[in-house]
VOBAPA-447526 format. One record per residue (C-alpha): residue number from 1; x, y, z. Coordinates in Angstrom, 3 decimals, padded with zeros to 6 digits, m for minus. Layout:
// VOBAPA-447526
   pos          x          y          z
   NUM          X          Y          Z
...
END
This chain:
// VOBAPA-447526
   pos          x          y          z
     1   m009.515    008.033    063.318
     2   m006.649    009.955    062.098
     3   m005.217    006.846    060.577
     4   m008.120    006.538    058.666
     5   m008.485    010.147    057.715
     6   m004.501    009.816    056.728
     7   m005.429    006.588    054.614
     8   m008.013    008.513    052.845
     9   m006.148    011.268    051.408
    10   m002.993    009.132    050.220
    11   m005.989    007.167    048.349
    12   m006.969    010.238    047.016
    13   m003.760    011.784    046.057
    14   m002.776    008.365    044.629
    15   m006.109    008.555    042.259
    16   m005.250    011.978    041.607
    17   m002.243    011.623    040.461
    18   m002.368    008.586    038.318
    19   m005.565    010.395    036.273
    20   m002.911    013.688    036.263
    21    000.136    011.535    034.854
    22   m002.438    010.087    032.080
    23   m003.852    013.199    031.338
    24    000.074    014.171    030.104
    25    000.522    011.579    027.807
    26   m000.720    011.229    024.330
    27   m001.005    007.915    022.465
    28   m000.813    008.030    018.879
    29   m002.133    005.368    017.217
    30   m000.709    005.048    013.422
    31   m001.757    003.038    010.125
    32   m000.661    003.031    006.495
    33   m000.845    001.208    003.732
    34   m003.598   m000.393    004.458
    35   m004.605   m001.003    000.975
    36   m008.339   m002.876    002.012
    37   m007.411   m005.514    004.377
    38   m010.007   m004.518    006.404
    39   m010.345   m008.054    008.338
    40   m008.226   m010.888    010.132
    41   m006.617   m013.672    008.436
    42   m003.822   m016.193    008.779
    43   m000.370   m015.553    009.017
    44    000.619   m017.883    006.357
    45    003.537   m015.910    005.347
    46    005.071   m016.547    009.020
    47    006.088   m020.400    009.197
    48    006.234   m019.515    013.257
    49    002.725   m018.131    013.187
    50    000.901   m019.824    010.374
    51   m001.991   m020.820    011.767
    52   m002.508   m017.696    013.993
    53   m005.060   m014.662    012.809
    54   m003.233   m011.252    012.370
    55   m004.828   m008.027    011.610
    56   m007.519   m006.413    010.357
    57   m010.037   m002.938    011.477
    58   m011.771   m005.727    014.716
    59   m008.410   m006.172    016.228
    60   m007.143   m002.790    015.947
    61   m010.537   m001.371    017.671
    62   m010.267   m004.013    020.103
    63   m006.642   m003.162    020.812
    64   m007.135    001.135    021.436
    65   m010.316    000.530    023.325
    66   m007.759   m000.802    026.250
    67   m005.545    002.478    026.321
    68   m006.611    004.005    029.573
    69   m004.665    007.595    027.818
    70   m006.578    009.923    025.670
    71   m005.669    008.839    022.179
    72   m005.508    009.597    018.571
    73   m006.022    008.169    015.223
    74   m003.805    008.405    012.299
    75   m003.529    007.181    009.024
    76   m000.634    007.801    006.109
    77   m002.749    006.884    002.864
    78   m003.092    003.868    000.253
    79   m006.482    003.458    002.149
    80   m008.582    000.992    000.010
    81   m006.702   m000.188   m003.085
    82   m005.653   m003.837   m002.968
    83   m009.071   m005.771   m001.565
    84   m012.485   m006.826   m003.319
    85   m013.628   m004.978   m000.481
    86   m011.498   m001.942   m000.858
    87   m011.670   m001.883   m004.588
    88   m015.672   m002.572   m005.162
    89   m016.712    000.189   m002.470
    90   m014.050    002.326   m004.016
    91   m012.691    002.972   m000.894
    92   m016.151    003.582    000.677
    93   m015.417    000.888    003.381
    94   m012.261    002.026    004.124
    95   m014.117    005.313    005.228
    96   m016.838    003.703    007.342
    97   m014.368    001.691    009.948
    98   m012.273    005.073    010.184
    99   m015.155    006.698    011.208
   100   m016.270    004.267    013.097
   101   m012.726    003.918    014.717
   102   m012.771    007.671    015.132
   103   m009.620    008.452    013.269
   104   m008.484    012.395    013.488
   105   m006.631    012.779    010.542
   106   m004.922    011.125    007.206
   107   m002.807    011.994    004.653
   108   m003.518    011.305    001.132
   109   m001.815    008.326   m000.482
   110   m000.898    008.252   m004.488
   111   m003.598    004.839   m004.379
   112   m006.132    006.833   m003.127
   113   m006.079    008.678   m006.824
   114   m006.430    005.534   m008.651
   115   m010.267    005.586   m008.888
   116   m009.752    009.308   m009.785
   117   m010.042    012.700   m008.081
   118   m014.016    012.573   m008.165
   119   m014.108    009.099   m005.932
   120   m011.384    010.821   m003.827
   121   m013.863    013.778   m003.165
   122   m016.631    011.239   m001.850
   123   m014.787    009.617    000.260
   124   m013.504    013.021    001.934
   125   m016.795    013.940    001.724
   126   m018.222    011.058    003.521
   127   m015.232    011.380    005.940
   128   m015.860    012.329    009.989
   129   m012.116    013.175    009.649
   130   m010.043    015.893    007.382
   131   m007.675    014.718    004.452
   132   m004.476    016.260    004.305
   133   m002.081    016.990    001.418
   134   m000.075    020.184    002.287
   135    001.871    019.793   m000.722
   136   m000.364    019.160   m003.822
   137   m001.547    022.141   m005.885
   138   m003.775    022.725   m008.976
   139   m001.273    023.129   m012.541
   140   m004.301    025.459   m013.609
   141   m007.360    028.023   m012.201
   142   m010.522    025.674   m013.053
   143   m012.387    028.373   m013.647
   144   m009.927    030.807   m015.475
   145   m007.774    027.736   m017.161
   146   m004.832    029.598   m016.621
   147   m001.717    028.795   m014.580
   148   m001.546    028.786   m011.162
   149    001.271    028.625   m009.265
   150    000.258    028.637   m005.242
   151   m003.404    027.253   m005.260
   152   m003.689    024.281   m002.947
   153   m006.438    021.665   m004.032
   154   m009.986    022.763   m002.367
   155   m010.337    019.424   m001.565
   156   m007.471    018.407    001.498
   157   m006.487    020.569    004.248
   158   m002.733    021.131    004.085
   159   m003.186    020.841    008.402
   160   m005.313    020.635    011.151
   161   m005.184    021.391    014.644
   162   m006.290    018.528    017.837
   163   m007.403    019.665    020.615
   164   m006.460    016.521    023.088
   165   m006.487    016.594    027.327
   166   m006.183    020.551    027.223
   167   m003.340    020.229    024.155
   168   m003.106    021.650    020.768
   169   m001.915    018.853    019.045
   170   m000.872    020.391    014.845
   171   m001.023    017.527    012.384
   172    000.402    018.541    009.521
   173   m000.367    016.394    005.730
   174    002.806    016.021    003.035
   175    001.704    013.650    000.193
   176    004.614    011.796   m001.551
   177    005.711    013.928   m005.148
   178    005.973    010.341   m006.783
   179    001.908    010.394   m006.930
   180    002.713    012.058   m010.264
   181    004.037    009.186   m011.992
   182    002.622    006.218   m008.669
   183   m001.055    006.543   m009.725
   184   m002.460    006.172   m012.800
   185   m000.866    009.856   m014.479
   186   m003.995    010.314   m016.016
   187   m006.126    010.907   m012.683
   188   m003.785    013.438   m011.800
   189   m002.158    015.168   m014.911
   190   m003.888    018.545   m013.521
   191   m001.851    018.305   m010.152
   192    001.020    019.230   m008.881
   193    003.002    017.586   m005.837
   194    005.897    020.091   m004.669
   195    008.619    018.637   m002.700
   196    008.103    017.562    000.597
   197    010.918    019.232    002.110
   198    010.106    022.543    000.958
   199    006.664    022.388    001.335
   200    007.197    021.209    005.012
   201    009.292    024.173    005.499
   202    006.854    026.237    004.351
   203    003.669    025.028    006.506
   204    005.573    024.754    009.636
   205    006.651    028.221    009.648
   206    002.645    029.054    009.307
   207    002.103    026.348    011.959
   208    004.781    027.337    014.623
   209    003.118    030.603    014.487
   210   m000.094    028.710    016.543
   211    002.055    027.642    018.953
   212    000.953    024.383    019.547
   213    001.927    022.356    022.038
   214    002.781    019.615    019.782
   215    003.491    019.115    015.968
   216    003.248    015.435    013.936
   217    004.060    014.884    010.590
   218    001.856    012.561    008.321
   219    003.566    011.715    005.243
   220    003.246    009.291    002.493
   221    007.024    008.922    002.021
   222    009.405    006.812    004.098
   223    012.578    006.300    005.922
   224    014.330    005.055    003.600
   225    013.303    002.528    000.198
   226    016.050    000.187    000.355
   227    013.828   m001.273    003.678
   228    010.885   m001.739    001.542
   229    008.697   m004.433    002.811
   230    010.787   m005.341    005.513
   231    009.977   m005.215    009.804
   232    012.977   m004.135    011.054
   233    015.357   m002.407    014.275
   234    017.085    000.360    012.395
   235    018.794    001.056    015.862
   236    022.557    000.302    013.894
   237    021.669    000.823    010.439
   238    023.113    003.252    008.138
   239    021.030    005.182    005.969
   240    022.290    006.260    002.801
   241    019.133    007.307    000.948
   242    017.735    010.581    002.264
   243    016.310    012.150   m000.594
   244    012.127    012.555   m000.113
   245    012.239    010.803    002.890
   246    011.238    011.218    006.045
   247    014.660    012.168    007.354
   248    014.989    014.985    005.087
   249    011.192    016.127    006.081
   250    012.489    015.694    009.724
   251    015.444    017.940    008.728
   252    013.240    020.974    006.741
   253    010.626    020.647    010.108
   254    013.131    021.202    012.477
   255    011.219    021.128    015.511
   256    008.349    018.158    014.504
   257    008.113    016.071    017.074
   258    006.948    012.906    015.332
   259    006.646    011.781    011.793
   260    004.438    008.934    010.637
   261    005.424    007.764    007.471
   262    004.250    005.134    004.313
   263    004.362    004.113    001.275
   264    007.410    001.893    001.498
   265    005.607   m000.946    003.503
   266    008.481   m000.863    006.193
   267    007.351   m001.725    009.838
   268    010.090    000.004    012.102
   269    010.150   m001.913    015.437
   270    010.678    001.237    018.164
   271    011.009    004.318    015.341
   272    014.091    005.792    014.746
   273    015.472    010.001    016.059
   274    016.612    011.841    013.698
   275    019.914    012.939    015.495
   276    020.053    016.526    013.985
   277    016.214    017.283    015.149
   278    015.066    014.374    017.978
   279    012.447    014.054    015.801
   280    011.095    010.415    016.124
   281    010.228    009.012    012.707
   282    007.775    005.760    012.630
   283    006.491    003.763    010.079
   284    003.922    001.042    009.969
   285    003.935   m001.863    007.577
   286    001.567   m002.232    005.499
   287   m001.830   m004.623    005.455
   288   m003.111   m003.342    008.451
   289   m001.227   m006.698    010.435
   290    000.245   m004.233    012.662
   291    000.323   m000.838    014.106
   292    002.104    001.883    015.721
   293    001.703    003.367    018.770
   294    003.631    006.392    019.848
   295    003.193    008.041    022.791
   296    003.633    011.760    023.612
   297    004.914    012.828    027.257
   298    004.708    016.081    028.313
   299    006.722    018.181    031.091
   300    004.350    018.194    034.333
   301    006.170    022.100    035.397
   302    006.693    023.763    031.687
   303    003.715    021.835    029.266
   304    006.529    021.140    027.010
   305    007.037    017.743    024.974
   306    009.226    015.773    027.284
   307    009.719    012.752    025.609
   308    008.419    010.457    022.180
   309    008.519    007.148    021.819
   310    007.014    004.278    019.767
   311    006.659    001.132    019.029
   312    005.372   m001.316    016.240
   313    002.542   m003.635    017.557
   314    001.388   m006.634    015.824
   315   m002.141   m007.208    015.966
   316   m002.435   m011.144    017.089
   317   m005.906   m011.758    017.422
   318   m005.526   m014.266    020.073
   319   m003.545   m010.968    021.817
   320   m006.088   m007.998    021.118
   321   m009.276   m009.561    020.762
   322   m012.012   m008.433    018.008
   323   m014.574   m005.793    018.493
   324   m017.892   m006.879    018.213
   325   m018.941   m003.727    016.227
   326   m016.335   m003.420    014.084
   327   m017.061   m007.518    013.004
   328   m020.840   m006.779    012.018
   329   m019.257   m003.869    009.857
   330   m017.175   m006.311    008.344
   331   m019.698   m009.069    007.908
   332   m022.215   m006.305    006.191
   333   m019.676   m005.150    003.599
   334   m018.608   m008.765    002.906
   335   m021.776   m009.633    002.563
   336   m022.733   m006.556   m000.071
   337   m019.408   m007.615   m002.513
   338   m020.358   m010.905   m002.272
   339   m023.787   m010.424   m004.272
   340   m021.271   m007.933   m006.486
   341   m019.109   m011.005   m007.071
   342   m022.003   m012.837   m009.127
   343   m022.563   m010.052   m011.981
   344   m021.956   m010.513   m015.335
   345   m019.306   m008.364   m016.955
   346   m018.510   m010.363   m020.172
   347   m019.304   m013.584   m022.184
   348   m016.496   m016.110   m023.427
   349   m017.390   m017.064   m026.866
   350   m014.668   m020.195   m026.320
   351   m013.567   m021.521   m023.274
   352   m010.044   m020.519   m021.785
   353   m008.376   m023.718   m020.829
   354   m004.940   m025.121   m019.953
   355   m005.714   m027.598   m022.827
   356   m002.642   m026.703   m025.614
   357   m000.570   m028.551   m028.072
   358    002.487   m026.496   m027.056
   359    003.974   m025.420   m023.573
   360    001.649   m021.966   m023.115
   361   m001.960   m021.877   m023.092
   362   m005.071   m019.876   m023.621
   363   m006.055   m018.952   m019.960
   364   m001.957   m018.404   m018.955
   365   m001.317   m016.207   m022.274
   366   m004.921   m014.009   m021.563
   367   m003.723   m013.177   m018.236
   368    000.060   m012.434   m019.690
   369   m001.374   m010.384   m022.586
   370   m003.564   m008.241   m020.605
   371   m001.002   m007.492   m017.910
   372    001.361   m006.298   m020.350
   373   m001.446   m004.018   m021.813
   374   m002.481   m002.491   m018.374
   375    001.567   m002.021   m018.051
   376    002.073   m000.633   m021.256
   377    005.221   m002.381   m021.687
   378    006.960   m004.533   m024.034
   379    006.700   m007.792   m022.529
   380    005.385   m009.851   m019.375
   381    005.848   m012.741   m017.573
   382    003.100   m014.748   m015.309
   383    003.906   m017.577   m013.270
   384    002.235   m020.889   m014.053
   385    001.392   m021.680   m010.675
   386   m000.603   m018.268   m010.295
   387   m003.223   m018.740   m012.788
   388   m005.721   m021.487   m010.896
   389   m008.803   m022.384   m012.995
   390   m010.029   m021.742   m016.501
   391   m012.869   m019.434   m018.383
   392   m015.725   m021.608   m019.434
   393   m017.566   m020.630   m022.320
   394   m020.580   m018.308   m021.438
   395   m021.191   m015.722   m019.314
   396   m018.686   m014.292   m017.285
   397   m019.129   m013.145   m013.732
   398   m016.587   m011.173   m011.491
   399   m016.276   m014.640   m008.784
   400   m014.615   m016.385   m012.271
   401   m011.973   m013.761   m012.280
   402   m011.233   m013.889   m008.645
   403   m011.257   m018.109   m009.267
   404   m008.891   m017.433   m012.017
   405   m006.742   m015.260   m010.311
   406   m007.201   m015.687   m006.622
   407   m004.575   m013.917   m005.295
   408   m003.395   m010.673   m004.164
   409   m000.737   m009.925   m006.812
   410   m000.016   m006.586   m008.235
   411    001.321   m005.909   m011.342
   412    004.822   m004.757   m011.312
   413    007.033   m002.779   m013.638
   414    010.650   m003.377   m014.309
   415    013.587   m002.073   m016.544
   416    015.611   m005.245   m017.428
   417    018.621   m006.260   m020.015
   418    018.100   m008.584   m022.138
   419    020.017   m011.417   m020.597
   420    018.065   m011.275   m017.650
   421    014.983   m011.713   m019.490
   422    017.311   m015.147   m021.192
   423    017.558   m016.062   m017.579
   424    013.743   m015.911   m016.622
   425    013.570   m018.337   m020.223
   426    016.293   m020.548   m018.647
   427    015.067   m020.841   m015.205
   428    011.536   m021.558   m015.766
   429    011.403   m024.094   m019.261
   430    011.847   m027.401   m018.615
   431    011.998   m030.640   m021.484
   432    007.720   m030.718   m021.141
   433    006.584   m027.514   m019.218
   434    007.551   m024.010   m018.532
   435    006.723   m022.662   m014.958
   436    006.364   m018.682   m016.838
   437    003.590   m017.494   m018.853
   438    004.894   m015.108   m021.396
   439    003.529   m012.116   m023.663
   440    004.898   m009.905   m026.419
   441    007.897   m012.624   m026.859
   442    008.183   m015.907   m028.876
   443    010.740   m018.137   m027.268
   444    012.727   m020.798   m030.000
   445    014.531   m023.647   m028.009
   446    015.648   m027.044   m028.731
   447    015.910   m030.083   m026.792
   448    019.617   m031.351   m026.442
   449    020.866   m034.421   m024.698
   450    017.455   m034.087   m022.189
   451    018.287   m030.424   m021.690
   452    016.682   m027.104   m022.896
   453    018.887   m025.174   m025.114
   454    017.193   m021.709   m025.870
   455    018.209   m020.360   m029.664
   456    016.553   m017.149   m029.102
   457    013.440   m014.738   m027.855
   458    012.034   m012.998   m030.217
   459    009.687   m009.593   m029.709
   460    006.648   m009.412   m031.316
   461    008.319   m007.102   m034.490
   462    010.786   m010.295   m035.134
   463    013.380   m008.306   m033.389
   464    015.464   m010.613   m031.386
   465    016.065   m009.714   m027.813
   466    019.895   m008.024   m027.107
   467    021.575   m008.695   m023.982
   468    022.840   m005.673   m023.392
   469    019.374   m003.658   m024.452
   470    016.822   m002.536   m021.693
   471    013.412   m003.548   m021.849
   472    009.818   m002.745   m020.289
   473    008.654   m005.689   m018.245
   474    005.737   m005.989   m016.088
   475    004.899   m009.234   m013.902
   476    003.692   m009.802   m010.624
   477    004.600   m008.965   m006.812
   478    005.145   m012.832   m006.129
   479    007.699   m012.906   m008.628
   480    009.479   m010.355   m007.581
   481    009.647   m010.169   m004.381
   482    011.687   m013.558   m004.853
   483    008.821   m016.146   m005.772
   484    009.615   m019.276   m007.518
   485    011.227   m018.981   m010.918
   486    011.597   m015.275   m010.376
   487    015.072   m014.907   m009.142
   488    016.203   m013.289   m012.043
   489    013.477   m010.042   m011.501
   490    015.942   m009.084   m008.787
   491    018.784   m008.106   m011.511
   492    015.906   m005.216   m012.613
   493    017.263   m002.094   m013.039
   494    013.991   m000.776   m012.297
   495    011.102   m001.684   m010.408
   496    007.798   m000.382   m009.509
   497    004.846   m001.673   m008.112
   498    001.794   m000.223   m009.032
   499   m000.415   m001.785   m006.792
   500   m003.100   m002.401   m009.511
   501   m004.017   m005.920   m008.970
   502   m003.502   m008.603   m011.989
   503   m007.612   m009.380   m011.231
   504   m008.334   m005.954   m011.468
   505   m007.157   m005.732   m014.808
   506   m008.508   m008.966   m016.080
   507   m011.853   m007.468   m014.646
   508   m011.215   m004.004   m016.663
   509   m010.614   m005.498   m019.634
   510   m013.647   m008.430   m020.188
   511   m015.972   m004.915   m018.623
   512   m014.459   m002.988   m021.378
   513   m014.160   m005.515   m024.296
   514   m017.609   m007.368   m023.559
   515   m016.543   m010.568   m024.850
   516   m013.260   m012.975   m025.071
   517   m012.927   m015.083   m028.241
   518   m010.214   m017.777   m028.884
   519   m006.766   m016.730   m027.178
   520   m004.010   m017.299   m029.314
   521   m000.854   m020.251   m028.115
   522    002.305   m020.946   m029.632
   523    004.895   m018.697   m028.110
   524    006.999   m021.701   m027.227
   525    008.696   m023.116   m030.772
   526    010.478   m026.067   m030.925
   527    012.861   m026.107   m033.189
   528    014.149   m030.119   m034.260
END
């Protein structure tokens, strides 16, 4: 009997203290960057993995339902712009699996501005969770019109306090000071975004005075750009850049225990301490194909943080499984853009075709031309292969554009010299086709010996192009991120992506002009 007895209350100890050791530790579950990839698809990207599904709001729901520890939510901004889905609900969707996920907290990205500060407001408003943005500030009293120096937008909460297993767990909200010039300027020409450091400094002097038992970081800023849309183990690497990053936030917190940053669309395997602070820094990718999960471990004798640690999961679907919930959500809103997809928003009064007497087009030089006017730059380059049906005369409906342009490229903006803009020319025109679309250029070349010879590129003033001058540019993401005929966009001086999708603008542009008439060819002269 007293064997049994004895049994007993080791079973009961041993339940007892396995619910005790979960109870101190926090999971943190972090994305970023999501930019509306709200659902699975394949990894085509990975030649390992390419037929396997990766990603998406079903997985990750399936993934934190598992965690037997009490766990939170987090997101670091750039929400909803990049998708149909995400751009057509104006980031309404995004909003609905968050709450639905039951997310805590997020940080304001500079692409959650780019359907303006009003959209911004519904979506917070239609939030279960509080935006954050610690760091951005009105330029003027709305009601007064005059200066203000110290007034924090009305809008975002510059923190907020968790309450998880018995903790106070401080999240605090520092939005990236590039959202000045990394939106559209326009949406946010009334703002002001202080530097992150400082501002940190500031709020965790108000937040240590809480004393909470635990302080995170969101930020939309990251470790470091030169690891821009890489996965990597920064275990040995050196970092050289520390301005507005995450280190130097680490640095002004001095006691954070964990920053979760963005923007840069770097997945850090395991996170990386900040030497100076033992702050662990994480960041996520971007795409929602993966996601970070930290975990907070507490001192059983003094309640004190006892350790951080994290890691970057991928989110196989053949690994986490899909919640069956979160699938009808995405089924519903896929279902509402679709019927979207078929409006009209323009009429063709000739047909865009590939049809041309010379080596451009009308369909290649409409998408050219209109990405250098949504870039506001001097000239632009599409590749060939990117443009994938034509405009038929008649109406126009939204599923055209998307046939047109089917892909997920953004327009980018570069500062080049002139002889790298020869060397796009030289790479990409052939004896009887060029692989590059071009705008606000005429290119004269002659054919010697079955080669190309290029005489010169003209700008649209007659001006011929200098090697040694800098020029605007704008292309796409595919190009230069090292896409076929695009090697030379890696000698930019320059480059920023502005996540504005080439579609989108085609789609702005036909809503805004009503109608397309003949498109203009020619750009390539032959010269005998």
């Amino acid at each position: 009997m007293k064997t049994k007895n004895y049994i007993y209350l080791l079973l009961f100890v041993s339940i007892y203290l396995v619910n005790f050791l979960y109870a101190e530790k926090i999971s943190i579950y972090h994305t970023s960057d999501v930019h509306g990839m709200y659902s699975s698809r394949k990894a085509k990207w990975d030649n390992e993995n390419s037929t396997r599904s990766i990603g998406g709001f079903p997985a990750l729901m399936s993934l934190v339902k598992k965690d037997p520890n009490k766990y939170i939510l987090l997101d670091s901004g750039d929400m909803f712009q990049g998708s149909p889905e995400g751009n057509i609900t104006k980031g309404m969707a995004t909003v609905e699996f968050m709450n639905m996920l039951g997310y805590s907290a997020a940080v304001v990205g500079n692409h959650d501005y780019d359907f303006g500060e009003e959209n911004l407001k519904k979506l917070i408003k239609s939030a279960k969770f509080p935006f954050l943005g610690a760091n951005i500030y009105y330029l003027k009293d709305e009601k007064t019109d005059n200066e203000t120096k110290d007034k924090n937008v009305d809008y975002l909460k510059p923190y907020t306090i968790i309450n998880i297993s018995k903790r106070n767990i401080a999240i605090l909200g520092i939005a990236g000071q590039h959202t000045k010039t990394s939106t559209l300027p326009s949406n946010v020409k009334h703002l002001k975004f202080k530097d992150e450091a400082r501002e940190t400094k500031k709020w965790m002097e108000e937040i240590r005075k809480l004393n909470p038992d635990a302080v995170i970081i969101l930020a939309h800023i990251g470790i470091d750009p030169n690891l821009s849309q890489k996965i990597i183990d920064v275990s040995t690497y050196t970092f050289t850049h520390t301005r507005n990053t995450t280190i130097q936030i680490a640095k002004a917190a001095q006691n954070a225990n964990l920053i979760l940053g963005g923007h840069n669309h770097t997945g850090l395997i395991n996170g990386w301490k900040e030497p100076e602070t033992n702050t662990m820094i994480c960041e996520s990718y971007w795409g929602l194909t993966h996601v970070t999960k930290a975990e907070i471990e507490f001192d059983d004798s003094t309640g004190k943080v006892k350790n951080v640690s994290c890691k970057l999961i991928p989110l196989w679907v053949d690994e986490t499984g899909e919640d069956k919930t979160a699938i009808k959500k995405w089924e519903e809103i896929y279902s509402s853009v679709s019927k979207e997809m078929d409006k009209i928003i323009g009429k063709a009064k000739k047909a865009l075709t590939f049809d041309s007497q010379t080596f451009d087009n009308a369909i290649g030089n409409f998408v050219t031309d209109i990405t250098r006017l949504k870039a506001n730059t001097e000239i632009a380059f599409q590749n060939a292969g990117g443009v994938r049906n034509i405009i038929n005369e008649g109406d126009i409906k939204i599923r055209d554009i998307y046939q047109v342009m089917p892909f997920e490229n953004t327009i980018v903006v570069l500062k080049m010299k002139g002889e790298d803009i020869y060397e796009v020319i030289k790479d990409n025109l052939k004896i009887n086709k060029t692989s590059m679309y071009i705008s606000g250029i005429k290119v004269k070349y002659k054919i010697k010996d079955d080669k190309v010879e290029i005489l010169e590129i003209l700008l649209e003033n007659g001006d011929k192009i200098e090697p040694q001058k800098i020029y605007t540019v704008a292309t796409n993401n595919y190009l230069t991120s090292g896409g076929s005929g695009g090697k030379a966009f890696k000698n930019a001086i320059e480059k920023t992506d502005t996540m504005i999708l080439v579609r989108d603008a085609l789609i702005e542009w036909i809503k805004k002009n009503k109608e397309i008439k003949e498109w203009e060819t020619g750009r390539f002269i032959r010269v005998e």
